[in-house]
C-alpha positions in Angstrom: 0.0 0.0 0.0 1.3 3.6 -0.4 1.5 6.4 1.4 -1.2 9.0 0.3 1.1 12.0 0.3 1.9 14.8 -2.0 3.6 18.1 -2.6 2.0 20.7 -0.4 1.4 23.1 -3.6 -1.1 20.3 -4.8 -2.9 20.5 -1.2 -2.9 23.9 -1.6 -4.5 24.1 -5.0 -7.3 21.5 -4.9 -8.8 23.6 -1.5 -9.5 26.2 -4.4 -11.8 23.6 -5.9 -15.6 22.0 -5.5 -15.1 18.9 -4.2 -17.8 17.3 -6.3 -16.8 18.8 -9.6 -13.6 17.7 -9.5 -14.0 14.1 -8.1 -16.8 14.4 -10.7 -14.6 15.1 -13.5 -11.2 12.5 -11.9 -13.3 9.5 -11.2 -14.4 9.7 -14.8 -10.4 8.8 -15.9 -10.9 5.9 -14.2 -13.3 4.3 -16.8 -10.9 5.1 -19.7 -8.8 1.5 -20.5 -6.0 3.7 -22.0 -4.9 4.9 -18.7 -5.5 1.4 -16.9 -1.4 1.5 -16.1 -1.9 5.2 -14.1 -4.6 3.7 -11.7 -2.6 4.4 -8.8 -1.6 7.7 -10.0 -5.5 8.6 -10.4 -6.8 7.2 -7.5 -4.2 8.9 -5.5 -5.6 12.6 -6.6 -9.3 11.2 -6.5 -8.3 10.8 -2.9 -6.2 13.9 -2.3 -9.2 15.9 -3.6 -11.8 14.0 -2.0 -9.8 14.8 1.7 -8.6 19.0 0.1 -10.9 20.1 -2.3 -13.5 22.6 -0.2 -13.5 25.9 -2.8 -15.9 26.5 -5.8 -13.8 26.4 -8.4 -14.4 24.0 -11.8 -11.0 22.0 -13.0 -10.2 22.3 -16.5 -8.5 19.7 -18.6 -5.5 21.6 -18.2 -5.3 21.8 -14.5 -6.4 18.3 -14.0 -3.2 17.4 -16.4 -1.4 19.5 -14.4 -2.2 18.3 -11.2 -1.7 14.5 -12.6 1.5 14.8 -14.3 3.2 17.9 -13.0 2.5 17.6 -9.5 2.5 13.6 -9.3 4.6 12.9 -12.3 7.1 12.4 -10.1 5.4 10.7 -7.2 5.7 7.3 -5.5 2.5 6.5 -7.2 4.0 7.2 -11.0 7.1 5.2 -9.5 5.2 2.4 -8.7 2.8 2.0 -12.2 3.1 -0.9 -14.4 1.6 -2.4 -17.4 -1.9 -3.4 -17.1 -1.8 -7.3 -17.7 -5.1 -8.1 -16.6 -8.5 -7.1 -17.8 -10.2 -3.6 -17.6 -13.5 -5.0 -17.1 -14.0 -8.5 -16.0 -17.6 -10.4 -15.9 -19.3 -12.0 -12.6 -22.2 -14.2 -12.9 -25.1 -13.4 -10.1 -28.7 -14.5 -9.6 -29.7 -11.9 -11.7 -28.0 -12.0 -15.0 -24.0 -10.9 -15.8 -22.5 -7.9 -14.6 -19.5 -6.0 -15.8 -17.0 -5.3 -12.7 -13.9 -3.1 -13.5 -11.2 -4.7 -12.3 -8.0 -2.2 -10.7 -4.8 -3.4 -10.2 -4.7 -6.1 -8.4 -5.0 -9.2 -10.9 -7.6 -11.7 -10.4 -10.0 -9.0 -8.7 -12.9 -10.9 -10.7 -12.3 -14.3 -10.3 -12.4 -13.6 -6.1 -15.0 -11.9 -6.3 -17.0 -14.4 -8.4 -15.6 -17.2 -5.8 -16.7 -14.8 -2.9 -19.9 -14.6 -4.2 -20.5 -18.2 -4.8 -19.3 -19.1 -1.3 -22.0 -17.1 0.2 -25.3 -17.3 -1.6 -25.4 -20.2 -3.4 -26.6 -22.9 -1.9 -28.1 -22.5 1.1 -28.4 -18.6 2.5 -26.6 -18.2 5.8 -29.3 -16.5 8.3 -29.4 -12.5 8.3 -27.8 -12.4 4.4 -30.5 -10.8 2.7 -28.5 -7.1 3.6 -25.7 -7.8 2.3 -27.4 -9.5 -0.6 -29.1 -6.5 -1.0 -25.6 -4.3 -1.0 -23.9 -6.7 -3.3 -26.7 -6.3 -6.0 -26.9 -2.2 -5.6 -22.6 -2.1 -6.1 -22.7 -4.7 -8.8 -25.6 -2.9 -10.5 -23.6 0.9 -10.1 -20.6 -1.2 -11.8 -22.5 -2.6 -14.9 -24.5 1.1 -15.2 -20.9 2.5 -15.4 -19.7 0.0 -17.8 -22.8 0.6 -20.0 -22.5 4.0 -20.1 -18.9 3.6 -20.6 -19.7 1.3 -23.6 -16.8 -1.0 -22.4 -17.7 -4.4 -23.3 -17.0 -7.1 -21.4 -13.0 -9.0 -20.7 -11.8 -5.2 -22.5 -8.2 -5.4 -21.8 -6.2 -2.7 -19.6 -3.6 -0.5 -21.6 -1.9 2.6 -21.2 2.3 2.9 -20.3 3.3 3.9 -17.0 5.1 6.4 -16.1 4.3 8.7 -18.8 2.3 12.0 -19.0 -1.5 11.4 -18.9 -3.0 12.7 -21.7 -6.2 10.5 -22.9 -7.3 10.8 -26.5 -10.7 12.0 -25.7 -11.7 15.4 -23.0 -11.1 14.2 -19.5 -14.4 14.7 -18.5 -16.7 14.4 -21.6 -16.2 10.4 -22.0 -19.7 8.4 -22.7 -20.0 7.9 -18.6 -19.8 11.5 -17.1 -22.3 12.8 -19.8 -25.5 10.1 -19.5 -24.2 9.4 -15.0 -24.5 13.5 -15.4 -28.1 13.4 -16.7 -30.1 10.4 -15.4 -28.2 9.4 -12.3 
């Protein structure tokens, strides 16, 4: 695990901006396969703004490059990227029909969750389940909304170099996810 820590011009920066908007706008990289290999570089600002962000300000596409490869370019996070060699988005199987899962980092993410869920509800239910069942189905139903909206199909392989400057082919923020999440979630 690594530390969440960064340069104290970044802290001071994201406190200038909406802490929605701009988690908005970061969490949305996190759907592009391309940048699979900078997951820990991403999901270290989604977490430096989620704790710093508290201003009104909007991020543009060039602050949020800024932030990701000028700031953290050099970070223990971009140190520690690799090449994706797993799936982007991996399929489980529930009572319910198929659902798309994305699947981070850590290989096999999919496969333990598809044994997790197995262990615990098939078969016979264990007494008090029907929360968490409940839970399970609301996350995996977020996941396969996202992927949908996304248009990522199924077993879509991870790519993306680490170490490099983040620069995604499309807007950061206007991908196929953030525009129909925007309007009917």
């Amino acid at each position: 695990m690594l530390p969440i820590t960064a340069p104290r011009k970044l802290l001071s920066q994201l406190g200038k901006f909406n802490r929605r908007a701009t988690l908005e706008k970061l969490s949305a990289l996190l759907t592009f396969a391309e940048l699979h290999a900078n997951t820990l570089r991403l999901e270290l600002l989604v977490h430096l703004a989620s704790l710093h962000c508290r201003g009104s300000k909007t991020p543009s596409r060039h602050q949020m490059k800024h932030w990701l490869n000028e700031e953290l370019g050099d970070s223990e996070a971009a140190r520690s990227e690799d090449l994706a060699e797993d799936v982007f988005v991996h399929n489980v199987m529930w009572e319910t029909g198929n659902f798309r899962i994305f699947e981070g980092v850590l290989e096999g993410n999919g496969h333990y969750l598809q044994d997790t869920l197995d262990a615990i509800f098939l078969g016979t239910r264990p007494p008090g389940s029907e929360e968490l069942r409940n839970a399970v189905f609301g996350l995996l139903t977020i996941s396969e909304a996202l992927a949908s909206a996304s248009e990522i199909p199924r077993w879509t392989m991870g790519t993306g170099q680490p170490h490099v400057i983040i620069q995604p082919r499309r807007p950061l923020w206007q991908g196929p996810a953030m525009s129909h999440l925007a309007e009917n979630d």
